[in-house]
ROSE-4610 file (N, C-alpha, C; in Angstrom, 1 decimal, always signed):
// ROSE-4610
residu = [X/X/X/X/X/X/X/X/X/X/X/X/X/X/X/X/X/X/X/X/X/X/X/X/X/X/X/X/X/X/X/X/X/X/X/X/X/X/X/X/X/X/X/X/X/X/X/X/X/X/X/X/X/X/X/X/X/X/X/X/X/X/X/X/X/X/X/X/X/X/X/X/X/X/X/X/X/X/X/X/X/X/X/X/X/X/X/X/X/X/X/X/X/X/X/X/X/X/X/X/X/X/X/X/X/X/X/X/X/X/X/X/X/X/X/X/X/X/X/X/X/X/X/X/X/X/X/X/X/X/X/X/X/X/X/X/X/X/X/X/X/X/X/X/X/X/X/X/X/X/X/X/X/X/X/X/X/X/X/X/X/X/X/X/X/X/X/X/X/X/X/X/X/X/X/X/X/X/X/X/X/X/X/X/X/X/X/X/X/X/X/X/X/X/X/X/X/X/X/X/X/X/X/X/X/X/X/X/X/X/X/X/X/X/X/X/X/X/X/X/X/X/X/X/X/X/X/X/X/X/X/X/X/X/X/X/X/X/X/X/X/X/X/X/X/X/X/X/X/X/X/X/X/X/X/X/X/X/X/X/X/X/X/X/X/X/X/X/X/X/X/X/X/X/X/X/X/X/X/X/X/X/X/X/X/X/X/X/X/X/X/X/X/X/X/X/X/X/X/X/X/X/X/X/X/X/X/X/X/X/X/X/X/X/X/X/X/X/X/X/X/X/X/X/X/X/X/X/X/X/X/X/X/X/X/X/X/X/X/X/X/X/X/X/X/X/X/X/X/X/X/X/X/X/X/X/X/X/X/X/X/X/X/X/X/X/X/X/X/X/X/X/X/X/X/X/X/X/X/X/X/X/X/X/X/X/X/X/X/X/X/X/X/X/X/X/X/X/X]
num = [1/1/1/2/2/2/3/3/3/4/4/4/5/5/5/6/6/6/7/7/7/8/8/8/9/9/9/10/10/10/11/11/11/12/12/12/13/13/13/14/14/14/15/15/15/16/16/16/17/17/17/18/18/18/19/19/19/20/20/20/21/21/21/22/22/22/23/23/23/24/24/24/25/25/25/26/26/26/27/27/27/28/28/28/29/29/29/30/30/30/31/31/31/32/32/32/33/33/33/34/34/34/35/35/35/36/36/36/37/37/37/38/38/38/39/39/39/40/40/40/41/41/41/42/42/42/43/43/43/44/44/44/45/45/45/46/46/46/47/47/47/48/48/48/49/49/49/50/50/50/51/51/51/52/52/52/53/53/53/54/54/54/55/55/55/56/56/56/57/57/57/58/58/58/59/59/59/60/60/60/61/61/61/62/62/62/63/63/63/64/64/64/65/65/65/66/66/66/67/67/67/68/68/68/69/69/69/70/70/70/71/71/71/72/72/72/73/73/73/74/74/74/75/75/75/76/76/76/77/77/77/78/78/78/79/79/79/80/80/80/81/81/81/82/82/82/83/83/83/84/84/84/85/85/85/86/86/86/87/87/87/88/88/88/89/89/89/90/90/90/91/91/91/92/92/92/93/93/93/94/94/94/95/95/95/96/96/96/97/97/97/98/98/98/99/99/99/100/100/100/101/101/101/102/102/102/103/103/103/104/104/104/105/105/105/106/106/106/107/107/107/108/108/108/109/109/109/110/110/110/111/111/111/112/112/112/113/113/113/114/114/114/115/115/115/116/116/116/117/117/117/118/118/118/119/119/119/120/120/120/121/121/121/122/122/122/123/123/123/124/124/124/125/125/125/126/126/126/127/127/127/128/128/128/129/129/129/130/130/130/131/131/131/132/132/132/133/133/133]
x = [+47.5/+46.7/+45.2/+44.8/+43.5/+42.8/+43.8/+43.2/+42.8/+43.3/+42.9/+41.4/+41.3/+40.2/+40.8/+42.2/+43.0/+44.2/+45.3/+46.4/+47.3/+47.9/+49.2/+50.4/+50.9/+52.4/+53.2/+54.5/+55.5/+56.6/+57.2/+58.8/+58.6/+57.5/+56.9/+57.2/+58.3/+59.2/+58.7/+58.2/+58.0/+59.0/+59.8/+60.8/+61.9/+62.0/+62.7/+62.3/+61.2/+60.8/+58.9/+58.7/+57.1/+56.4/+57.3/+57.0/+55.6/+55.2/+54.0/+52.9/+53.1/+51.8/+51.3/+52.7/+52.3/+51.7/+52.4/+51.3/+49.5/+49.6/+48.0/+47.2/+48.1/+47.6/+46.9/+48.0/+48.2/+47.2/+47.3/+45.9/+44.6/+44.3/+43.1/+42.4/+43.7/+43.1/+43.1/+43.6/+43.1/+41.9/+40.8/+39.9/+39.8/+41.1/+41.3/+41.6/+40.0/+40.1/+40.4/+40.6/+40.6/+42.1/+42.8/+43.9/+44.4/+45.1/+45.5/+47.4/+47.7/+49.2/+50.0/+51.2/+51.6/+51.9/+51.7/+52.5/+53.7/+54.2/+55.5/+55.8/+57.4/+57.4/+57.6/+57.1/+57.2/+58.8/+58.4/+59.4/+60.9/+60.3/+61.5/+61.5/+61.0/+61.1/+62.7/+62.8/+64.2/+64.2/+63.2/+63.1/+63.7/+64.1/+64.5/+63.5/+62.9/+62.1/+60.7/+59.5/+58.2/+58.1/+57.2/+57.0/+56.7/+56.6/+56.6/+55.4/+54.1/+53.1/+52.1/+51.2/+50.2/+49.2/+47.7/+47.3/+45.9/+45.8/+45.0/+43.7/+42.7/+41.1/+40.5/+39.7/+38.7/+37.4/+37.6/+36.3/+36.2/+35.7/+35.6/+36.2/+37.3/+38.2/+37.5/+36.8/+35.8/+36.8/+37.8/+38.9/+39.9/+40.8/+42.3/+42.8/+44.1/+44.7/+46.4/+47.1/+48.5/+49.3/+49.8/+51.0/+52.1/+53.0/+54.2/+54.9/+55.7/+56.2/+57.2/+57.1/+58.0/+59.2/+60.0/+61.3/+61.6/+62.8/+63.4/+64.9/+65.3/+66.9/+67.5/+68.9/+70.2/+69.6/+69.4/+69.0/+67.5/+66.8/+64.9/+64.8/+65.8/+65.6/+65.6/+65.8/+65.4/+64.2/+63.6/+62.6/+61.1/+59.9/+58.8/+58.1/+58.4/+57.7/+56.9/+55.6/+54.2/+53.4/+51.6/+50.8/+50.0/+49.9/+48.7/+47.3/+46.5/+44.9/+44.0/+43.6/+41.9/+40.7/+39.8/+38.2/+37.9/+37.8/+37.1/+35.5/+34.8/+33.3/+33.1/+32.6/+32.1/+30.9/+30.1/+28.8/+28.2/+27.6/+27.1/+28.4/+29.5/+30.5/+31.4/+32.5/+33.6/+34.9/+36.0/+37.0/+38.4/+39.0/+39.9/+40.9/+41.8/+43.1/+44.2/+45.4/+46.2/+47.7/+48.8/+49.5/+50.8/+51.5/+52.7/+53.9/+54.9/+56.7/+57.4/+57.5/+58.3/+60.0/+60.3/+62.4/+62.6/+63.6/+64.0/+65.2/+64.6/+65.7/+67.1/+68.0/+69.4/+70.3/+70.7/+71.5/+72.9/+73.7/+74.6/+75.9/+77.1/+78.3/+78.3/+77.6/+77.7/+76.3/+76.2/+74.6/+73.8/+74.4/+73.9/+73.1/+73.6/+72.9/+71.7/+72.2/+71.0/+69.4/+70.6/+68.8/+68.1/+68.8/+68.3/+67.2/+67.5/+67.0/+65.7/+65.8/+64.9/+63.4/+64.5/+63.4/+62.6/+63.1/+62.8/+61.5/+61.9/+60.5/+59.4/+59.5/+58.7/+57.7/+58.1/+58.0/+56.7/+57.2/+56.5/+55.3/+55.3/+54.6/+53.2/+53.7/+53.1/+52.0/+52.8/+51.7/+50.8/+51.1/+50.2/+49.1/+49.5/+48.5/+47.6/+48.3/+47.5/+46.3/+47.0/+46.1/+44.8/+45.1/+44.0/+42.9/+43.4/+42.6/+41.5]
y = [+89.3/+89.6/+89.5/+88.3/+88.2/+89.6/+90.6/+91.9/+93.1/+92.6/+94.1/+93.4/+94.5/+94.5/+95.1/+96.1/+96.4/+96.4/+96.2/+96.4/+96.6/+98.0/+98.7/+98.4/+97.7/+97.5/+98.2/+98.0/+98.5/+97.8/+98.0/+97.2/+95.9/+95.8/+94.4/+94.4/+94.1/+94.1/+92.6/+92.6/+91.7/+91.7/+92.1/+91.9/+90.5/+89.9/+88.8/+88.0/+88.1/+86.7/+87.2/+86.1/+85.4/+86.4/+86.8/+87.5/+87.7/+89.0/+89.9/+88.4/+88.2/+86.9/+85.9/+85.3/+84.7/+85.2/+86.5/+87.3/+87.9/+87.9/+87.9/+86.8/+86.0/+84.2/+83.8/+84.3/+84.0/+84.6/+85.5/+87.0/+86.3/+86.4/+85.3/+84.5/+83.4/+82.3/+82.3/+83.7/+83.8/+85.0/+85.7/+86.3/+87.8/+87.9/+88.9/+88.6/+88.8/+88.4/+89.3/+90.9/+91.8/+92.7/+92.5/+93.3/+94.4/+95.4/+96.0/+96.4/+96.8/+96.6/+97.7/+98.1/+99.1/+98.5/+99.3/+98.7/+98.3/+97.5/+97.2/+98.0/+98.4/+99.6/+98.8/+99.9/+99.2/+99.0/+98.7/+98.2/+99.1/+100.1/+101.1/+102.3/+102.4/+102.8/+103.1/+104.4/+104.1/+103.8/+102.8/+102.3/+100.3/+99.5/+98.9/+97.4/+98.3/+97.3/+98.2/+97.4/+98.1/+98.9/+99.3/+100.4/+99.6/+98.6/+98.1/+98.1/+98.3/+98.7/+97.7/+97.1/+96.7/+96.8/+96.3/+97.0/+95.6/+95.6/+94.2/+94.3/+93.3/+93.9/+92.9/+92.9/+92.2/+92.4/+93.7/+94.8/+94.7/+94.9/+95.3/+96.4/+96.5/+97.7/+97.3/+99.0/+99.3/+99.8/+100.9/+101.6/+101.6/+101.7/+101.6/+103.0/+103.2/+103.8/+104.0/+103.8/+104.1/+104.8/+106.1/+107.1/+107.0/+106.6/+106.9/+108.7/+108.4/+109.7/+110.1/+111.5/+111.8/+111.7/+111.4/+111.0/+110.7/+109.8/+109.9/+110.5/+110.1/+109.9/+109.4/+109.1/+107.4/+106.6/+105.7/+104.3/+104.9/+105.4/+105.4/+105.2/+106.1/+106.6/+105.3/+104.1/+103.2/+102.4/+102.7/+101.9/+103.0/+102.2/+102.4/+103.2/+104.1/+104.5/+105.3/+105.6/+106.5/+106.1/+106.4/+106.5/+105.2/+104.6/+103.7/+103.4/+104.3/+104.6/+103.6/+103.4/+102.4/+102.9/+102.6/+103.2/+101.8/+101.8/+101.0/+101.0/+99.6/+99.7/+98.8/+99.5/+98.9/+99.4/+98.5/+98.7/+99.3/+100.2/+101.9/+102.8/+102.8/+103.8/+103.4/+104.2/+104.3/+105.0/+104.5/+104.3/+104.8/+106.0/+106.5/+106.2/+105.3/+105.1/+105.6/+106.2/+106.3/+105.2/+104.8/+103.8/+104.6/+104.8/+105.2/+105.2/+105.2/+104.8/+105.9/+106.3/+108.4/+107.7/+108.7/+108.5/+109.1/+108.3/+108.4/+109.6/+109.8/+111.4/+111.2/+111.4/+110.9/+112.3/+111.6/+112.6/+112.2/+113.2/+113.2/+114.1/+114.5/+115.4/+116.1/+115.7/+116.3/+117.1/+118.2/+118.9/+119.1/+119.2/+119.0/+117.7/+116.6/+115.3/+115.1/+115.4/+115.7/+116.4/+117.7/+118.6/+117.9/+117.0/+116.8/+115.9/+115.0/+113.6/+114.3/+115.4/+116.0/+116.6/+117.6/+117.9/+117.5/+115.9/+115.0/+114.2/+114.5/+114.0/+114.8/+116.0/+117.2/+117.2/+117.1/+117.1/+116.5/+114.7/+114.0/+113.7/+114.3/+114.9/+115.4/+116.5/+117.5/+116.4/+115.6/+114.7/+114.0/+113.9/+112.5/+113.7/+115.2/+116.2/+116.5/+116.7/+116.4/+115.5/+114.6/+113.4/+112.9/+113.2/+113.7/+114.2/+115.7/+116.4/+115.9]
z = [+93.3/+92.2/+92.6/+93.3/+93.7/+94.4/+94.7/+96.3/+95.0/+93.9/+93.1/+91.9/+91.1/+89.8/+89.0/+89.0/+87.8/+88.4/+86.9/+87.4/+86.4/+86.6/+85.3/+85.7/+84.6/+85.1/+83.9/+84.4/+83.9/+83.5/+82.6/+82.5/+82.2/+81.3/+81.1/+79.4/+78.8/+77.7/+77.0/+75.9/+75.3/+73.9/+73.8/+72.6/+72.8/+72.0/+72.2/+73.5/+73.6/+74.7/+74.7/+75.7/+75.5/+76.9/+77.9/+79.2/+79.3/+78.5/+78.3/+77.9/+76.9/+76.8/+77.4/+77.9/+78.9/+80.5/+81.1/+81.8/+81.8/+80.4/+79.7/+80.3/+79.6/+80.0/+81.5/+82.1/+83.6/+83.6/+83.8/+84.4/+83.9/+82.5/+82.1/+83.0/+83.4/+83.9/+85.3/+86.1/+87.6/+87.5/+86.8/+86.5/+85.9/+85.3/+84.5/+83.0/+82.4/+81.4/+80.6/+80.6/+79.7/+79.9/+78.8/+78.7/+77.8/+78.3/+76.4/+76.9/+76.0/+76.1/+75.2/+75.2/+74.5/+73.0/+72.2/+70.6/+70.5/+69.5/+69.4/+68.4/+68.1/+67.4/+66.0/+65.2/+63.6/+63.2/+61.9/+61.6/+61.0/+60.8/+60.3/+61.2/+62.3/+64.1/+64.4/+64.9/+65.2/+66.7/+67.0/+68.5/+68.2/+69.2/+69.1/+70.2/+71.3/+72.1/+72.2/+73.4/+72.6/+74.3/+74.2/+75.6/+76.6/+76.6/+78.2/+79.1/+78.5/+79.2/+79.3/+80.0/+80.1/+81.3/+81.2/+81.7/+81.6/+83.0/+83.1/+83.9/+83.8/+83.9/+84.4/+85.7/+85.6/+85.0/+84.9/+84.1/+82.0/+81.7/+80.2/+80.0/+78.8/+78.8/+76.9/+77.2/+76.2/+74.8/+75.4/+74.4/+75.0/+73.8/+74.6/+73.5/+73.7/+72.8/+73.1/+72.4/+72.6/+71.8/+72.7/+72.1/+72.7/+71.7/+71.9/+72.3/+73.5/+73.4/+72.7/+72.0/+70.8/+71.2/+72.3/+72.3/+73.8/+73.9/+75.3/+75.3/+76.1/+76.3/+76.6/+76.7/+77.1/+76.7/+77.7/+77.5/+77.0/+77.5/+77.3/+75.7/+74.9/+73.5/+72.7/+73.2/+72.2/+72.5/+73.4/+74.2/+73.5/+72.9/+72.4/+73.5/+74.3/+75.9/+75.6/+75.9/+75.8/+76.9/+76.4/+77.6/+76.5/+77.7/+77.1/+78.1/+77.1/+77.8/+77.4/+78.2/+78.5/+79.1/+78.4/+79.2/+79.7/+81.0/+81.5/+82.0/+81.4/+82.3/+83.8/+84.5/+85.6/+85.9/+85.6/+86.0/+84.9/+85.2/+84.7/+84.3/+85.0/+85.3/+84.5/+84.3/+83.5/+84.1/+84.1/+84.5/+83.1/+83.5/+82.3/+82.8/+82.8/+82.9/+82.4/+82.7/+82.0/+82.6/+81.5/+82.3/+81.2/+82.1/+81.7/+82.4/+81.8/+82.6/+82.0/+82.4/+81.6/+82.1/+80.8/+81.4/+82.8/+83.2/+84.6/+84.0/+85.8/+86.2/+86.2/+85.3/+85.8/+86.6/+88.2/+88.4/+88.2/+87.9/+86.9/+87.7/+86.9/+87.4/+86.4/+84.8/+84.0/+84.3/+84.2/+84.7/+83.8/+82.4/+80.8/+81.0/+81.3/+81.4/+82.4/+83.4/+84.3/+83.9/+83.3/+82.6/+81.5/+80.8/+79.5/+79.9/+81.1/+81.5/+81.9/+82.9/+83.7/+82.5/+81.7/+80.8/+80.2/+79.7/+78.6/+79.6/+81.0/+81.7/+81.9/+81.9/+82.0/+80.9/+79.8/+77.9/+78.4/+78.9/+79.0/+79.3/+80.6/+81.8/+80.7/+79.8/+79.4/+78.6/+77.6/+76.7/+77.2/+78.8/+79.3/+80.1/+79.8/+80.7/+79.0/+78.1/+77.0/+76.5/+76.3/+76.4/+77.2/+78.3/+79.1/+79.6/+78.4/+77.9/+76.9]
């Protein structure tokens, strides 16, 4: 942790446990004091856990913002997964992050399953080239 100034992670699941906070914590008290993190899904969500994202600072993270992607698939489709952006300052400069975990490619025997996995990543792809924008 000490060799960086930012750091996006992934698969970092705060539903039913303390993980994500306590990682804040930690990060805090070794000189990252600035974090933002993905939403947890609301309450009438047909999602089940939250996106899994955070995104840690030794810098000032001026804006954040978090979109959910309009859908996944298999396993992904219960999981809150989008892009979660941050402006960062350093210095004078500014720093656009984007932090995202897209559905994984499943290769399959069924080839229906495979494309759906594939496309549902592409989709993806598209909103985080969106957003971007």
């Amino acid at each position: 942790m000490q060799n960086f100034d930012i750091l996006t992670l992934q698969e970092v699941f705060y539903t039913l446990n303390d993980r994500k906070e306590s990682l804040i914590q930690y990060a805090a008290q070794n000189g990252f004091p600035f974090s933002a993190k993905s939403c947890f899904p609301k309450m009438h969500s047909p999602f089940v856990v939250d996106g899994a994202l955070l995104t840690l600072s030794r810098f000032p993270i001026v804006e954040q913002e978090y979109q959910p992607y309009e859908y996944g698939v298999f396993s992904y489709s219960t999981a809150n997964k989008g892009i979660l952006y941050t402006k960062i300052k350093i210095q004078e400069e500014y720093i656009l992050l984007f932090n995202t975990h897209t559905n994984a490619s499943y290769v399959s025997p069924d080839f229906q399953e495979g494309k759906a996995s594939i496309e549902t990543r592409v989709f993806q792809f598209e909103q985080v080239r969106h957003l971007a924008n």
